[in-house]
N, C-alpha and C positions, 0 to 999 in steps of 0.2 A: 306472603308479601315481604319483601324485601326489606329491612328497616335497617338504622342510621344512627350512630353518635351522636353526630351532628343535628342542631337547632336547624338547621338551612342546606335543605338536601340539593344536590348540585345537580339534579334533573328536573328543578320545581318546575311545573306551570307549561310542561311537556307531558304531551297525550302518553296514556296508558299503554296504547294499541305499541308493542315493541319495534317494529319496523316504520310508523311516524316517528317514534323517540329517535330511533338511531339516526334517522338524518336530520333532525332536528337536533340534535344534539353536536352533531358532523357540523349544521349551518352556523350556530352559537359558537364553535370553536374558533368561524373563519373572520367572525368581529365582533367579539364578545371584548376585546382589543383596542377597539377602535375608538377615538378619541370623543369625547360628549361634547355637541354643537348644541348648543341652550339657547334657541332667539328668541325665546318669548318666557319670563318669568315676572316675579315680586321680589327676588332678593334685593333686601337694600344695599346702595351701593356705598353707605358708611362702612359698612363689615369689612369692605376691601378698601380705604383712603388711609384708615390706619391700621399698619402693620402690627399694632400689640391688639387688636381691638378681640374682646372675650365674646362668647358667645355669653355670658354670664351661667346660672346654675340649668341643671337638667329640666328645670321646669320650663325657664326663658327659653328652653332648646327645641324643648317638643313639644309642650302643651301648651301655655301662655297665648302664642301668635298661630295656633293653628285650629282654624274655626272648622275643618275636619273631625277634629278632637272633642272641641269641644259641644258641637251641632249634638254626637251620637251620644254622650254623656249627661247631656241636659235633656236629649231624647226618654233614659230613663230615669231621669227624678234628680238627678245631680244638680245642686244650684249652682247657676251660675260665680256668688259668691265663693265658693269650693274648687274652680276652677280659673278664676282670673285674679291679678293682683289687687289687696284691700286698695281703695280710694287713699288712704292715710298713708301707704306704702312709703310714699318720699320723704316720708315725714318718722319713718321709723328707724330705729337702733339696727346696726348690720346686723346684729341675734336676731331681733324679732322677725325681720325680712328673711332671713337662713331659717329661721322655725316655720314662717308661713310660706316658704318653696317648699320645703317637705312634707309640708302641710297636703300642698296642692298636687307634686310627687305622689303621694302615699292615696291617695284619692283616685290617683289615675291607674296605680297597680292595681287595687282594688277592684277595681271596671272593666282594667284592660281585658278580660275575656270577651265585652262586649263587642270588642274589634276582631273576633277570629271569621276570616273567609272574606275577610271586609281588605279593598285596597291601602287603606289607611294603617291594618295590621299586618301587612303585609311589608310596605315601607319600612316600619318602625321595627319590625321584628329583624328582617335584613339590616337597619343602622344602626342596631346594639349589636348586631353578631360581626357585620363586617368590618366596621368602622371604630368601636369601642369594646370587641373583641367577648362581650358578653355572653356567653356556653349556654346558659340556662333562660327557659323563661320566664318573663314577668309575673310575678303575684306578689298580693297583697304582703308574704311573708318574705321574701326577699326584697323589697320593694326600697330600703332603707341603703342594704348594702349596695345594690345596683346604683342607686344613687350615688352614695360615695366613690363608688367606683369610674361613674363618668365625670363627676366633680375632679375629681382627681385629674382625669384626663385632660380635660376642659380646660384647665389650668398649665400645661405645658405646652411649651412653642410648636409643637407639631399639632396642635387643634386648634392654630388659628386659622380664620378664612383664607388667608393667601395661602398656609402651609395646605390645607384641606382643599383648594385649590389646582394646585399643583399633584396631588395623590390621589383626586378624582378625574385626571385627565382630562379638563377641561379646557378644549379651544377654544373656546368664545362663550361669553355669558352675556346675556341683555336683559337688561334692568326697565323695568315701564315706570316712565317719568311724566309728571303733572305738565303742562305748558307752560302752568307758569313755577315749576322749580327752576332754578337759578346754577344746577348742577355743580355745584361746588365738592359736592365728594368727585363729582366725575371728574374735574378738574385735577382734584388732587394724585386723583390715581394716576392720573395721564402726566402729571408732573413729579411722580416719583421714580425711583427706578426700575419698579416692579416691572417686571413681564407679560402678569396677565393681560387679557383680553375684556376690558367689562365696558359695551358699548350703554349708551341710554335709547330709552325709544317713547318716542312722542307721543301720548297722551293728553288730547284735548278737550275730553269729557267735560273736566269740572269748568269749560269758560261754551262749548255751544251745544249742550243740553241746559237748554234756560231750567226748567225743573234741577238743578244739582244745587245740594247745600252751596251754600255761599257765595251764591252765581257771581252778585255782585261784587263782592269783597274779590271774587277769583280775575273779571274784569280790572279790574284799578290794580291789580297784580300785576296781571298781563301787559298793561298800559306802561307801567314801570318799569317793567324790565324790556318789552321791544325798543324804547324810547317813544312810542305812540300816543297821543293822545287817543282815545277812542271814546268818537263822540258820536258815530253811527256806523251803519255795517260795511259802509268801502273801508273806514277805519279799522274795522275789528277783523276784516279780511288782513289786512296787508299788517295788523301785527303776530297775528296767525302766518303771515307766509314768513315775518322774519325770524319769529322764534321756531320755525322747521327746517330756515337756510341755518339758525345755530347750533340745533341740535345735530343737523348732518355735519355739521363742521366741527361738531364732537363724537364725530365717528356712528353716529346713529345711522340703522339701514330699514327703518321700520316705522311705522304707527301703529297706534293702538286703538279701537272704540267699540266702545260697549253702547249699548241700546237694546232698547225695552222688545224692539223690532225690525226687521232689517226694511222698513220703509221707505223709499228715497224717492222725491222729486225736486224739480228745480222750480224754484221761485225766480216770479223775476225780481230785476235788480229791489222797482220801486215795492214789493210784496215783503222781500226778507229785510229793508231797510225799515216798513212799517211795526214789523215784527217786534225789532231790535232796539225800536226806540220805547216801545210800550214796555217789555223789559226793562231795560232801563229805568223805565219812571216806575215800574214796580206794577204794573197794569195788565200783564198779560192777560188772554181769552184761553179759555180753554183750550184750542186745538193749537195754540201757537206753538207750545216746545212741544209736539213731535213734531208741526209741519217744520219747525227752525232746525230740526236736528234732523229729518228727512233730504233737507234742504244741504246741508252743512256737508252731511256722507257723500252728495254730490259733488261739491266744492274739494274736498278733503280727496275725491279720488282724479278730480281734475290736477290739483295740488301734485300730485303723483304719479300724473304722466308727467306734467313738470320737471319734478324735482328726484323724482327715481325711488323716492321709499315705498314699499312696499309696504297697503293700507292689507289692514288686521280688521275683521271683525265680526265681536262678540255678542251674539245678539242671543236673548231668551231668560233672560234670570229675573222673574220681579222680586226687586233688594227687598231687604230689610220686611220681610213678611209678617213678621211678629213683631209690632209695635210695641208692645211692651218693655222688651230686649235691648230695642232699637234706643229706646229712650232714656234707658237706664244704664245702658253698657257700652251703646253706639255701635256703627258700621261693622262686618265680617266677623260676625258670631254664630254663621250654620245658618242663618234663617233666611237666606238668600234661599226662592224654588222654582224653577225650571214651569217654562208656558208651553202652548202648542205654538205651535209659529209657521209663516207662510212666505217661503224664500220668492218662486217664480211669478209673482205678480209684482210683489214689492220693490223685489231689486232692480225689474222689467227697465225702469226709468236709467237709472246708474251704468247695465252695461249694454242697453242700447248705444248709451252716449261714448261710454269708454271700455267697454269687453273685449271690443277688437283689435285693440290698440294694445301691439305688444310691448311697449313701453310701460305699461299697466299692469301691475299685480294685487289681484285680493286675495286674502287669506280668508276664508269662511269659517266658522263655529260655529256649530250648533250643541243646545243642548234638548234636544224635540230629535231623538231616531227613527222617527219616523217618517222624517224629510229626508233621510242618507240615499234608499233609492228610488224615492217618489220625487223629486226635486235636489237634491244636490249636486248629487253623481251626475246627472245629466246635465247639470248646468258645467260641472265642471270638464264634463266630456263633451262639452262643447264652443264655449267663447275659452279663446287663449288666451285671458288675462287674469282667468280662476284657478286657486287651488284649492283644496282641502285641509282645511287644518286637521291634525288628528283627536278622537276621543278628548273629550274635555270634560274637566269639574266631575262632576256627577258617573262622567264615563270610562273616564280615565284609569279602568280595574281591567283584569284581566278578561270579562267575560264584557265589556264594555268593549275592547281591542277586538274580538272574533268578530263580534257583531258588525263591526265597524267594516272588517276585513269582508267579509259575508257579503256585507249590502252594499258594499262602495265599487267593489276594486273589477266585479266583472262590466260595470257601465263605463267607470272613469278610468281605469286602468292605475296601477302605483303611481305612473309617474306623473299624475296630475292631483295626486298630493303630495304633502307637504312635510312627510317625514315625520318625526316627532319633537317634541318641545313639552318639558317640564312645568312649566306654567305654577311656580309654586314659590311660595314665602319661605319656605324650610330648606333650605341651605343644604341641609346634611341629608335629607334625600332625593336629591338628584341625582346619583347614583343608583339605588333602588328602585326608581322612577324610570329613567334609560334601559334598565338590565327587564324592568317586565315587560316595557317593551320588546326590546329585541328576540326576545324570549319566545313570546306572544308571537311574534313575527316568524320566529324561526320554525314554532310547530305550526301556524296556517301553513306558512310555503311546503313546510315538509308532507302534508296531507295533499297538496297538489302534486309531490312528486311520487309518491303513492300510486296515487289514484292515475298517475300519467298524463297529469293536466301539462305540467311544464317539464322540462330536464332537470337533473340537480347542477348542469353549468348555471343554467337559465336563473334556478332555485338561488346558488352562489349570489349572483351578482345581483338579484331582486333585494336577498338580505340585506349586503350592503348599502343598497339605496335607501331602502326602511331605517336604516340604522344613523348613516351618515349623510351620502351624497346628497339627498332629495332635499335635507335641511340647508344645508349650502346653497344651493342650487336657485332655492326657491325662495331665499333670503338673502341671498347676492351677497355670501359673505365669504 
């Protein structure tokens, strides 16, 4: 077997069989290149409003905000404690805070074997090699130096987010915004002289999923910044339609929603206004926030033949499964876990009314693979206003990606998905994220041209659409 210097062999994640590699390797060369289209992430858009702004230390970088990290870490025995900042943190001497990062650094060297063959050790092993130029890998006994060594980095103008930006080849990023954020970092970027490209995209979870924290506190938000009073559901419609005319007039091309389940039907007017008032007084019935958020996905995709963004959605995670966690640490600590879920009855109602209507774009997610080609592919191979989103959360690994390719692509064909998208909080591996896909992309095609399913002109320009075009395309950006 061949072996390598190199931490990061420059054939990863390409078939053994040598005649798959060599065109797979031929396809990777012809847009491995090509610029990173990101429409669907969690970067905050502070990191790019100001041009000094740090990532702070190695822990802030990659442990701290990444509930990837810390889910498999608390999987084996690791306390929570030992991975996220003390409660007392703001309240401590910049030493004590520098001892308790390295603290929580030195914790994560330790474990990091736990991540070997895992997508997460994959990222992270690609962002110290490529990005912060680290040779060696992580253990417990280097663990200290490593650190110093990206501190170091961390700390010079070329690792800030606009410079890291610029050196990840990034055409466009979009950031997923609450309804009722007030975009003021998006303002600022748009009023500086930066270059980049950082769109927002509309998220309206927390105000018509009645079940969300702070439903009503997210309401009197809402009311405040469309200038709306909202005092029943024609009300809370029309400050929902005005805060999506200002997000698009902030460059926004998208929505985002998440739900328990992709359920949708239409209420009538006087049904979701009964709904909205019993809310309101705090009174709901049981079945009310799904019927109101079944109800809503309706509205939200009417909303968008309207108004031309292209609705997103995420359906299958029941949040916060560990209560305990939940209550102690709060929201996006890993215990978010993947349901069975049932696309072609549910959606039935939604693209009866608007599937045909090519003015209409949904993005589908799933995290249940066992609807890819029992129900998705076919939906998407069939109403023109569906696409596929790619591998998400849970799937988003290399052997997540075949599958995907496997059971998707001979009902729906490529170009009735939707490219890829990084969908992540971590900044610095979106890069690493891009590259296993394409990667991923490059040896399925190259096993087709093999086996003489397609040409390698055919193989060429399928890459580039996995890669780039289909993102664009199918996000009108």
């Amino acid at each position: 077997m061949a072996t390598t210097s190199s931490l990061v062999e420059a054939d990863r994640y390409f078939s053994p069989d040598p005649a798959v590699r060599d065109v797979a390797r031929m396809l990777y060369a012809s847009i491995a290149a090509l610029p990173l289209v990101c429409p669907h992430g969690h970067v905050d858009p502070r990191v790019f409003a100001d041009p000094d702004y740090s990532f702070g230390t190695p822990a802030d970088l990659f442990i701290i905000p990444d509930h990837y990290v810390v889910r498999l870490l608390y999987s084996q025995g690791v306390p929570m404690e030992n991975l996220l900042p003390a409660a007392e943190e703001a309240h401590m001497s910049a030493e004590d805070k520098a001892r308790r990062h390295r603290a929580i650094w030195q914790t994560f060297a330790d474990h990091f074997y736990l991540f070997r063959g895992t997508p997460t050790g994959l990222w992270i092993r690609d962002e110290l090699h490529d990005i912060f130029g680290i040779q060696e890998k992580l253990t417990g006994a280097n663990a200290q130096d490593i650190y110093d060594r990206i501190a170091e980095k961390l700390a010079q103008p070329d690792f800030r987010p606009r410079a890291l930006y610029a050196r990840f080849n990034i055409e466009v990023l979009c950031t997923t915004d609450a309804a009722t954020d007030s975009l003021e970092h998006h303002q600022r970027i748009r009023q500086s002289a930066w270059g980049g490209r950082i769109l927002p995209t509309f998220r309206p979870d927390g105000v018509i999923n009645l079940d969300a924290p702070a439903w009503r506190a997210n309401i009197e938000r809402l009311a405040e910044l469309s200038g709306i009073s909202i005092t029943h559901y024609a009300s809370f419609l029309a400050a929902i339609e005005q805060r999506r005319a200002y997000f698009k007039a902030m460059g926004a091309v998208a929505t985002d929603h998440a739900a328990l389940t992709p359920f949708t039907v239409l209420l009538s007017e006087r049904e979701a206004d009964a709904i909205f008032q019993r809310a309101l007084r705090g009174e709901t019935m049981p079945d009310d926030a799904p019927r109101f958020t079944g109800h809503m996905l309706m509205q939200m995709a009417r909303m968008s033949v309207e108004d031309g963004l292209v609705m997103q959605l995420h359906v299958g995670a029941l949040r916060n499964h560990n209560r305990a966690v939940f209550e102690r640490f709060g929201p996006d600590k890993g215990a978010d876990i993947p349901i069975a879920t049932e696309y072609t009855r549910n959606l039935q109602p939604l693209l009866n009314a608007f599937g045909n209507d090519r003015r209409f774009r949904l993005i589908l997610f799933t995290l249940d693979e066992a609807t890819y080609a029992r129900e998705l592919a076919p939906l998407a191979g069939h109403y023109p206003a569906v696409r596929l989103g790619p591998p998400w959360w849970f799937h988003d690994s290399l052997n997540g990606m075949r599958r995907f390719f496997d059971q998707v692509m001979e009902t729906a064909g490529i170009y009735n998905t939707a490219g890829f998208n990084d969908d992540t909080r971590a900044f610095c591996s979106i890069p690493a994220r891009h590259d296993l896909w394409r990667r991923a992309a490059c040896d399925w095609l190259a096993g087709l041209v093999v086996r003489h399913v397609i040409d390698e002109q055919d193989a060429h320009e399928m890459a580039r659409a996995l890669a780039y075009d289909l993102t664009k395309i199918t996000y009108r950006l």
